[in-house]
Structures are given as C-alpha cells and as structure tokens.
N, C-alpha and C positions, 0 to 999 in steps of 0.2 A: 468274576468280572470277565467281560468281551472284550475285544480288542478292536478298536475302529481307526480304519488307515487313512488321514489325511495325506491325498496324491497334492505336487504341485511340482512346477518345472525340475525345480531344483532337488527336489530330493521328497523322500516320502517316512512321516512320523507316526508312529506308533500311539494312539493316545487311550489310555484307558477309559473303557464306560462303563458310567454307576447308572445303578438303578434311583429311582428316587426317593426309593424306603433308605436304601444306603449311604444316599447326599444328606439325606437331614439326618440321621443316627450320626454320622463320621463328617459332618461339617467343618466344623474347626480343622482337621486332621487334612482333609484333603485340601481347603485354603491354603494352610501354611503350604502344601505341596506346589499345588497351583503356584503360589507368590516364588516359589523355589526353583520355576520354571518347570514344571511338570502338568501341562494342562492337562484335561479330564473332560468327558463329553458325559452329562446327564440325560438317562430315556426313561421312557413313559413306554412298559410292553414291548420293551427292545428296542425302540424307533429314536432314533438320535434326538433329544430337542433341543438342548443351548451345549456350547463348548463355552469351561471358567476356564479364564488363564490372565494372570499378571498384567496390569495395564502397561507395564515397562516393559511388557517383552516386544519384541519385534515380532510382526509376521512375517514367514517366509517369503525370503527376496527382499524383503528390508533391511537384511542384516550389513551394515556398511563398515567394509574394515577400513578403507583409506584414513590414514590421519589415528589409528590406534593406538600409538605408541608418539604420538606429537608432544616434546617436553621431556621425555623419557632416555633418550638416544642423542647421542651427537654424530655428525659425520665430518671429519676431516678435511680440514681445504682442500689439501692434495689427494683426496682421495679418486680422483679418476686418473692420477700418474701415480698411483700405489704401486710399488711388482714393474715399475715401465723395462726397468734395468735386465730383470730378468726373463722378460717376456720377448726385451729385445735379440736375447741367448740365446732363447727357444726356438725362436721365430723368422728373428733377422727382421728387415724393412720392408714386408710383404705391402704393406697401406698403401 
C-alpha cells in the first residue's frame, strides 16, 4: 500500500491507497474501516480515482467543538468570584 497525503489549512492526513484488485478482494474489511473513520483513496495504475470515507465524518475544518459537552457540565453561579478572597491576598486591589 501507498501512502497519499491529503494537505489542508489545518493540518495534513495520511490516507492509505488501494489498488482496485485490492478494494474489491478486501471490500467489506476496508468499509468497516472507512465507517470507523479511517478513509482510503482507490487507484487505477497508481493514479488516485475516488477517496471512501463515512458519510458522518466531517471534512477538515468542519470539525466544530463549541457546544461539545452542552448538558454534560455544570458551572456554578459564583463561579466568576470563585478564589476572589485569595486572589485579593495575592494581589491586593490592582482593578
């Protein structure tokens, strides 16, 4: 297997390429991968022709964390005068 480097702003991946005697022998095996997040690019005589990969994955730079943990976490009323007491020790009345 070859190794074909998908560049993009954010970072750069590694995706392995099959030949296409070896997509249709190892079909099944490399789907399940695929769906597992592991895309794969198929060629014809070396030459890239389609890249498989999971319809739920995100393409790069679509990946959005905001709000990942919404439901999961709670944050405290007081939590922007958490520590105020001992910051004031540290620090005194610099503001």
């Amino acid at each position: 297997m070859t190794k074909f480097i998908e560049s993009s702003p954010v970072r750069e991946i590694i995706v392995k390429t099959i030949n296409i005697h070896e997509a249709k022998t190892h079909l099944s095996r490399l789907i399940d991968q695929a769906v597992k997040g592991d895309p794969f690019v198929i060629a014809k005589a070396g030459k890239p022709l389609v890249k498989v990969m999971a319809l739920n994955t995100p393409e790069a730079g679509q990946i959005k964390r905001l709000g990942f943990l919404a439901g999961q976490i709670t944050v405290p009323d007081d939590f922007d005068r958490m520590g105020a007491d001992e910051i004031e020790k540290l620090f005194g009345n610099l503001a």
